[in-house]
Every structure is written in structure tokens, then in C-alpha cells.
C-alpha positions as CSV (number, residue, x, y, z in Angstrom):
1,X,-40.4,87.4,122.1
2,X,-43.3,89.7,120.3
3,X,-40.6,92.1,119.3
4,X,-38.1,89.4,118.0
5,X,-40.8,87.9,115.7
6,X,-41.8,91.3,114.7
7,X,-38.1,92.0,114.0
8,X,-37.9,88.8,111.3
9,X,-41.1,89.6,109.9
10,X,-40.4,93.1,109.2
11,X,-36.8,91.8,107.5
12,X,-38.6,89.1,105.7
13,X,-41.2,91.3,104.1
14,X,-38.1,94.1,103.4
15,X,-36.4,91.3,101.4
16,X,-39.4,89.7,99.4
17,X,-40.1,93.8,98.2
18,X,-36.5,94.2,97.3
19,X,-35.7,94.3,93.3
20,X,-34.3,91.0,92.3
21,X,-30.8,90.5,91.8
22,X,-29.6,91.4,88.3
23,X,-29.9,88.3,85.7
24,X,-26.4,86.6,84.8
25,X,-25.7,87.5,81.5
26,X,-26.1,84.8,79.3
27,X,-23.9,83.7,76.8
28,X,-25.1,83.7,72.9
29,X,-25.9,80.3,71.6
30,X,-22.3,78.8,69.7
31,X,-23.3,77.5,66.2
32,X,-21.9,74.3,65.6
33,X,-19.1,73.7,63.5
34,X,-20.4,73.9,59.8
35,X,-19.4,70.8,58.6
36,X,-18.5,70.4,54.6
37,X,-20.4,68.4,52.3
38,X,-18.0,65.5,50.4
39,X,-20.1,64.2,47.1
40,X,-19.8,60.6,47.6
41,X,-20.9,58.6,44.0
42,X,-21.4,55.3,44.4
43,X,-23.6,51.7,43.6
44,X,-26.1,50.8,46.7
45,X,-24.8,47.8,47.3
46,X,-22.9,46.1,50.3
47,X,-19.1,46.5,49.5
48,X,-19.7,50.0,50.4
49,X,-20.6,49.4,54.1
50,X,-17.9,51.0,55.7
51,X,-19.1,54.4,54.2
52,X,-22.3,53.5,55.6
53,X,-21.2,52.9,59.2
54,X,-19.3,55.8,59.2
55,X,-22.0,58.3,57.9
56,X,-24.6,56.4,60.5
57,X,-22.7,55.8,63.7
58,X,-21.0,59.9,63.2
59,X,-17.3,59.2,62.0
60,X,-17.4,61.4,59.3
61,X,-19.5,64.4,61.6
62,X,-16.6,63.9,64.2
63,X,-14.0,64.6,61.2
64,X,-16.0,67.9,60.4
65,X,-17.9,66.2,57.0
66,X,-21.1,65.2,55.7
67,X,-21.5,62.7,53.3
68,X,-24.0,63.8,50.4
69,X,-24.2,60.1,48.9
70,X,-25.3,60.1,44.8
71,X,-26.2,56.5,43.7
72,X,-25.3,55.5,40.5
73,X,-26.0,51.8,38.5
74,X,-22.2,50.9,37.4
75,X,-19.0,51.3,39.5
76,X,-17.3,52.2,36.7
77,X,-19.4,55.1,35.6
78,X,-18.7,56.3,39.4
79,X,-14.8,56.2,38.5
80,X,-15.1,58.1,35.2
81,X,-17.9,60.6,36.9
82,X,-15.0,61.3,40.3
83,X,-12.8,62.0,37.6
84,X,-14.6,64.8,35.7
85,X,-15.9,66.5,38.8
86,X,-19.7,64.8,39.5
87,X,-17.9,63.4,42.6
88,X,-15.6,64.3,45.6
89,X,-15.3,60.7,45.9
90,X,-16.1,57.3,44.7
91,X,-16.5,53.9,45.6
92,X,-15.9,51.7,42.4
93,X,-14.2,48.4,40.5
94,X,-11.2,48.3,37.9
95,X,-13.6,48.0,34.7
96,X,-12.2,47.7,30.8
97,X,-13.9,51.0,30.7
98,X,-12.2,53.0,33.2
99,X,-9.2,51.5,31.7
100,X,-10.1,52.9,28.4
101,X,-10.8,56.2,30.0
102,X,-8.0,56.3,31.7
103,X,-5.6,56.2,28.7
104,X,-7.7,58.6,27.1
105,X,-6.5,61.0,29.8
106,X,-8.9,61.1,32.6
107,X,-7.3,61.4,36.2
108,X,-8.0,60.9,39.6
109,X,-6.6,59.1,42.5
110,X,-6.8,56.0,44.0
111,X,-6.4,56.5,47.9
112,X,-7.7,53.1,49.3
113,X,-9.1,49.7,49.1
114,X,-13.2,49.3,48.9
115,X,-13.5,45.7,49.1
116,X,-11.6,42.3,49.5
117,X,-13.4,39.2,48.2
118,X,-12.8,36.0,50.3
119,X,-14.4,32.6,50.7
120,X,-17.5,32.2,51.2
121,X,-17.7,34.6,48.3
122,X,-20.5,37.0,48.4
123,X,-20.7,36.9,44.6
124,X,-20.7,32.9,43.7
125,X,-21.3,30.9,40.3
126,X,-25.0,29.6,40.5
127,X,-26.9,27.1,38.7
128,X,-30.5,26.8,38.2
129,X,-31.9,24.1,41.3
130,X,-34.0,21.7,39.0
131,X,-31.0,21.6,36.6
132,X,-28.7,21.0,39.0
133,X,-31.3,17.9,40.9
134,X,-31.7,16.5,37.6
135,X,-27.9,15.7,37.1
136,X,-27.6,17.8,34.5
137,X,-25.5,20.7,36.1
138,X,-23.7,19.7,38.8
139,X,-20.2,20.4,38.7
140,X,-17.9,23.5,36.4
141,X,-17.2,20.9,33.7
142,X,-20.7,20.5,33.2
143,X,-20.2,24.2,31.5
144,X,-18.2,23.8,28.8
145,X,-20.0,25.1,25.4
146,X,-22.7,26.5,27.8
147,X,-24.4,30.0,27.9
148,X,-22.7,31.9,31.3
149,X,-23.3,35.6,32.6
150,X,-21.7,38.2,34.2
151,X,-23.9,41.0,35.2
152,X,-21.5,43.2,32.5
153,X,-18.7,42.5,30.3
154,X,-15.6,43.7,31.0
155,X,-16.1,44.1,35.0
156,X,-14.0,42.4,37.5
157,X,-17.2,40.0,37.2
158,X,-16.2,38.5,34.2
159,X,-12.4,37.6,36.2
160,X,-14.7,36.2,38.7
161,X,-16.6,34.2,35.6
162,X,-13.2,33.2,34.4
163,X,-11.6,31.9,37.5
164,X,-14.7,29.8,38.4
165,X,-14.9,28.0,34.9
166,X,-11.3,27.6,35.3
167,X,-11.8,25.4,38.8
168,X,-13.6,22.9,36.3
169,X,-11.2,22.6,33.6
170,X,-13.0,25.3,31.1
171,X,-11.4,28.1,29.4
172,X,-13.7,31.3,29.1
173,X,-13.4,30.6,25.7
174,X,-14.9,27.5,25.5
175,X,-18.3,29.4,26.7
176,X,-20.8,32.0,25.7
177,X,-20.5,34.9,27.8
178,X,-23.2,37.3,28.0
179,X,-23.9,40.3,30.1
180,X,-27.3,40.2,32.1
181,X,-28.2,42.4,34.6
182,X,-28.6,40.6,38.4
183,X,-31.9,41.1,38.7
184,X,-32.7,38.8,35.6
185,X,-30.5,36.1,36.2
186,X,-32.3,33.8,38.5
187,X,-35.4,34.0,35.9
188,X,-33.4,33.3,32.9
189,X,-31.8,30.3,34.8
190,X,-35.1,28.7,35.4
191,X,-36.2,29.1,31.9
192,X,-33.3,27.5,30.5
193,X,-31.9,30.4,28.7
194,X,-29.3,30.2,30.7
195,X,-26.9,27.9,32.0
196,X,-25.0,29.6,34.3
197,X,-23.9,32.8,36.2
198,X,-22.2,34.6,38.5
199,X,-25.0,36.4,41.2
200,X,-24.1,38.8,43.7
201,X,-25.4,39.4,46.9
202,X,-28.4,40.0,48.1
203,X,-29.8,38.5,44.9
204,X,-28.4,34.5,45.3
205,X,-29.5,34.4,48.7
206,X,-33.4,36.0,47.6
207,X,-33.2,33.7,44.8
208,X,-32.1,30.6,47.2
209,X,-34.7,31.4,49.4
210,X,-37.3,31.1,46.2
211,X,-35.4,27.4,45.5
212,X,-34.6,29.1,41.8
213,X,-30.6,28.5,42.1
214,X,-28.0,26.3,43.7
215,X,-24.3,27.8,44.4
216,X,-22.3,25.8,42.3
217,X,-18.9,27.0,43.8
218,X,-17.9,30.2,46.2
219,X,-14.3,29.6,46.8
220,X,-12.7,30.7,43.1
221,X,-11.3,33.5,44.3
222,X,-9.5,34.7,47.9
223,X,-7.9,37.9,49.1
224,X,-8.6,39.3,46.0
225,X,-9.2,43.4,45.7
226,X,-11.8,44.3,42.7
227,X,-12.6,47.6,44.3
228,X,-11.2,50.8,45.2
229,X,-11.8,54.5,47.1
230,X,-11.1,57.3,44.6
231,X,-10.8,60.9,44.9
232,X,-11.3,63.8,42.2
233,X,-7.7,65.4,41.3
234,X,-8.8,68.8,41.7
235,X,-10.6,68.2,45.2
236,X,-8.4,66.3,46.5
237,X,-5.4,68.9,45.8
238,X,-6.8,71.5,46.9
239,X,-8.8,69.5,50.1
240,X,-5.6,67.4,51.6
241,X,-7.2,67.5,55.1
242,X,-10.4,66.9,54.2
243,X,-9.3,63.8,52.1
244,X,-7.2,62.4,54.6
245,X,-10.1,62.8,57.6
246,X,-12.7,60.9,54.9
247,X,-10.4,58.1,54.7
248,X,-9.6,58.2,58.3
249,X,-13.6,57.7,59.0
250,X,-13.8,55.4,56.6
251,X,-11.3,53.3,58.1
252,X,-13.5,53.2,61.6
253,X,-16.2,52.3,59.5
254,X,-14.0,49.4,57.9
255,X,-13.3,48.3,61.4
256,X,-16.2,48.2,63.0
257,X,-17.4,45.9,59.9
258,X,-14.3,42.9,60.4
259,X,-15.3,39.5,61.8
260,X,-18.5,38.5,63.4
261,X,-19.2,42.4,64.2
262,X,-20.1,42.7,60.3
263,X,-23.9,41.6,61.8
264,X,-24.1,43.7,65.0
265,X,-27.5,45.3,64.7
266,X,-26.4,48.7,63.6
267,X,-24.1,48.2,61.0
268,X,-26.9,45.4,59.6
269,X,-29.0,48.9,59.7
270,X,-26.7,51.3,58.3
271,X,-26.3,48.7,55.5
272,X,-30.3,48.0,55.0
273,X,-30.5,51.6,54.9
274,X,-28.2,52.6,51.8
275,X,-28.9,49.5,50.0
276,X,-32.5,48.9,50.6
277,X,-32.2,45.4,51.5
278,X,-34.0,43.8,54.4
279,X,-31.8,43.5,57.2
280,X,-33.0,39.5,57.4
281,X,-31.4,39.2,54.5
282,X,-28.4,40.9,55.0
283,X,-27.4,38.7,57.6
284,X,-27.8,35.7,55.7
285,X,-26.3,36.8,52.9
286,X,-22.6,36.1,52.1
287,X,-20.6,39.0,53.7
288,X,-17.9,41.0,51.5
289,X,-14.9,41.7,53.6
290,X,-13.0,45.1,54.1
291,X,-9.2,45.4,54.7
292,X,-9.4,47.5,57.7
293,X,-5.4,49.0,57.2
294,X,-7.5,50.2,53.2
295,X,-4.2,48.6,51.5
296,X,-3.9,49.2,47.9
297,X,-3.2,46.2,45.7
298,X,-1.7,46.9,42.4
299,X,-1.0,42.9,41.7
300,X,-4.6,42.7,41.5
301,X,-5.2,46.0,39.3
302,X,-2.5,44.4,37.1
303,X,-4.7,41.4,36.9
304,X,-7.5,42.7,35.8
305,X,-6.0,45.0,33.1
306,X,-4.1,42.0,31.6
307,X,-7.2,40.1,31.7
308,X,-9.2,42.4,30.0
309,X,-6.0,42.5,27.1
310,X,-6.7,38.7,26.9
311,X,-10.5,39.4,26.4
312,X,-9.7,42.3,23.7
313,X,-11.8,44.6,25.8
314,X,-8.7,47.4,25.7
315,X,-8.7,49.4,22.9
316,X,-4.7,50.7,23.9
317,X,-1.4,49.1,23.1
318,X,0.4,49.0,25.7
319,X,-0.6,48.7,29.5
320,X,-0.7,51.5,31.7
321,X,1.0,51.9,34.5
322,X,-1.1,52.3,37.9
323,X,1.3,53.1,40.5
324,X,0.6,56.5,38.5
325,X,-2.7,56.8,40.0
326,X,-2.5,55.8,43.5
327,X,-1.9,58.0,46.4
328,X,-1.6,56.6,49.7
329,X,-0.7,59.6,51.7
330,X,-4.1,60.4,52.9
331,X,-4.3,56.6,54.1
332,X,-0.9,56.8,55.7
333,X,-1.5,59.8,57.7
334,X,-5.5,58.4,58.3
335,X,-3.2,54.9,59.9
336,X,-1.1,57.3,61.9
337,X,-4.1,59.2,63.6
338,X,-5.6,55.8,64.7
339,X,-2.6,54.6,66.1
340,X,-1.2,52.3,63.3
341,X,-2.8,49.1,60.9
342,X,-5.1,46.8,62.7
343,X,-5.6,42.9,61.8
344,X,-7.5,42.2,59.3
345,X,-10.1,39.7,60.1
């Protein structure tokens, strides 16, 4: 038994003064996939979301991209700025501007839809509150000869302005349009410089909440499309793939946003974070929708051009023809990857 125990000893001490088995190699670190940067111009404001949620939740990492986001004031400027090469891409409206621009010769594309506007609208006509307790400003007749605003002329805005006068009977004609900037419409109201606006979100629901305004309508307008995605000529030529996987993200992002899911707790903070509202607020606010398929509507680009003729806001002869400057192939083969169009909700 002595010479046994002696016998495992002896091997045991053998084994513990034996050089350790050579290290497995180890295999150099991979760097990650670099991914490229898309310039993204656009206004900090809620139509964007989808872009949001896709930059927050990693749909544009998955495609290979980062979003650099630029903020800008108008959505117009973002459509003239995509076209001379500040911007990859751009969220932005149909403005008498970019009209203009556009028949000087600017190009670009227009590869998707931004925003839909439905009822409730997230951008309704308001009326100062102690006006409209009084008696004195209660229904869209009550306008007629009045001072209105739109935050600037010759935005889709000002179609918004028109079609809500035009539930009460008034021509925009038979009013005094100004432009005013959101942010001083609720005071100007409750002097009584004003009569009468339309106020986008967040700013009717922060001036509701401070009883300055009353919505006098938010159903003048449904299933309309103000807003569109663009992309630079030049990038976009000579970046198909990397178009088509932005819009393909983008489309998640849209999706993610339809319905009830629009106030899930992380698109709320992917949209407090770009727009720097308070996600209370946010999901009190009236929602703007997104098309979730991105479909282009060039009946509603018509619209606004011909509007803006009526307003004398065009300074060409003859209207331009759109269907010149959209480009759905990046959409079509962004549908394809996710397995087809989805309902919009």
C-alpha cells in the first residue's frame, strides 16, 4: 500500500513540474463591418419617426449604415439642400419653393412617402379659448374677412389652411393669410392679433394644456401625402444598394410606428430624442401616420402644385411634370426583401 501511494505521489509531483501545454493560438480580434455614413437633412419634428426608430432600434446598422442626421428649420430648404449635395437624403414637403427650384433645374429623386395626414390631424385649425367661450369664434364661418396663419406661405400648410376654411364656406381669399412661425401662434391668438391658424404638433397640444387655444376642426384633410423621402442624384446613382437598404430600414421603422404601437415606449423615445419633445407629450399629441408600403402619391403632388398656381406662388408657365422625379425602384426592391406591402393602419 506504502509503495502504491508513493507511486501516485511521485506521478503527481512529475505532472505538476511538467511545462504546460502550449497555449491555443488565438485568433486576431475581426473588426466589425465599417458601416457608411448616409447625411440625412431633415426638420426635428414627428413626421420623421420612422427614421428615428430605425436609427434607435439598429435597422439602418443591420443594413450596413449610419445615419449622420443634420437638422434644418424648413422642409423645403432640406429638398433644395439633397439636391445640391448638403444631403444623401432628405425628409421634406412639396413647397412653392422647391417647385420653383425645381424648374430652374435642380434634381433629385423622390424614392418614398414621409408622411400621410389622417383624422385626427396632427396639424389642426385652432382658435384662441376665450374667443372661442365668448361666442365669438366658434365655427369656420366665423373666419371670413379674418386674420389666419400658416406657419409659411406657400407650404403644404397653407392647403391645409385652405381646405379647413373651405369646410366653413370661406374661400382663402376671403381672408388674410399670414405666415407666423409655430412657436408664436398661440401668443398672438391670445392677444387678438390673430384670429386663427393652423398649429402643428407638439405645439396645439402644449398650448391646450396652457388653455390658450381650442381646436376648431381636425378632420379637413384625410389620406393626404404632403411629404416625401428624397435622395441626391449623384449619390444615389452611384450608391443603388445603399439607397435601396436605407429605404428598406426605413420601411421597418414605418412599421413599427402603425396603429396603437406608434406609443410603445421606445419609439415615444426614439421620437423625444430627435425632436426634443417630452415623451408625455408625445403621446398625447395627435399622431401623424406613415404608409408602411412608402407609396408615392403624385395626385397629391399634383395638388399642391396647382394650388400653389391658384395662389400665384409659381413663378413658371406651365406645370411640371413629377413622374420625372420619382424613382420607386429602391422601394420596390426594399418591399421585395421584406416579403411584400403590409396594411397600412
Amino acid at each position: 500500500m506504502n509503495q502504491r501511494v508513493f507511486t501516485l505521489v511521485t506521478a503527481a509531483l512529475l505532472a505538476a513540474c511538467a511545462a504546460p501545454p502550449a497555449a491555443r493560438p488565438v485568433a486576431p480580434a475581426q473588426p466589425a463591418a465599417e458601416l457608411r455614413t448616409v447625411r440625412f437633412g431633415f426638420v426635428p419634428v414627428a413626421i420623421n419617426g420612422p427614421v428615428y426608430v430605425a436609427a434607435e432600434k439598429g435597422y439602418f446598422a443591420e443594413e450596413g449604415l449610419k445615419v449622420e442626421f443634420l437638422p434644418i428649420e424648413g422642409g423645403s430648404d432640406a429638398v433644395v439642400q439633397v439636391a445640391s449635395g448638403n444631403f444623401d437624403v432628405a425628409g421634406g414637403g412639396i413647397s412653392a419653393s422647391m417647385l420653383n427650384a425645381v424648374a430652374r433645374g435642380i434634381e433629385f429623386e423622390i424614392a418614398a412617402s414621409l408622411h400621410t395626414e389622417r383624422p385626427p390631424l396632427a396639424s389642426p385649425f385652432v382658435v384662441s379659448k376665450k374667443r372661442y367661450e365668448s361666442g365669438e369664434l366658434t365655427k369656420m364661418s366665423d373666419l371670413k374677412g379674418k386674420k389666419v396663419a400658416t406657419n409659411n406661405r406657400g407650404t403644404a400648410t397653407e392647403w391645409w389652411l385652405a381646405e379647413a376654411l373651405r369646410q366653413g364656406g370661406v374661400d382663402i381669399t376671403e381672408v388674410e393669410v399670414l405666415g407666423l412661425p409655430f412657436p408664436q401662434v398661440a401668443p398672438a391668438l391670445e392677444s387678438g392679433t390673430l384670429d386663427g391658424a393652423i398649429l402643428t404638433e407638439p405645439f396645439a397640444t402644449a398650448a391646450e394644456d396652457k388653455g390658450l387655444i381650442v381646436r376648431l376642426t381636425e378632420d379637413f384633410v384625410d389620406g393626404f401625402k404632403p411629404t416625401y423621402i428624397y435622395f441626391n442624384k449623384g449619390w444615389v446613382t452611384a450608391n443603388p444598394d445603399l439607397a435601396t437598404r436605407f429605404i428598406k430600414a426605413y420601411l421597418r421603422g414605418a412599421r413599427d410606428l402603425q396603429g396603437d404601437a406608434y406609443f410603445d415606449d421606445a419609439n415615444v423615445a426614439a421620437i423625444s430624442k430627435y425632436t426634443k419633445v417630452e415623451p408625455d407629450v408625445i403621446r398625447r399629441a395627435r399622431r401623424p401616420h406613415f404608409d408602411p408600403n412608402g407609396t408615392v402619391s403624385l395626385e397629391d403632388i399634383q395638388t399642391l402644385q396647382q394650388f400653389y398656381r391658384k395662389q400665384g406662388l409659381l413663378n413658371y408657365a406651365q406645370d411640371l411634370d413629377m413622374s420625372k422625379f420619382v424613382n420607386t425602384k429602391y422601394l420596390d426592391d426594399a418591399l421585395r426583401a421584406l416579403g411584400g406591402s403590409v396594411e397600412f393602419k
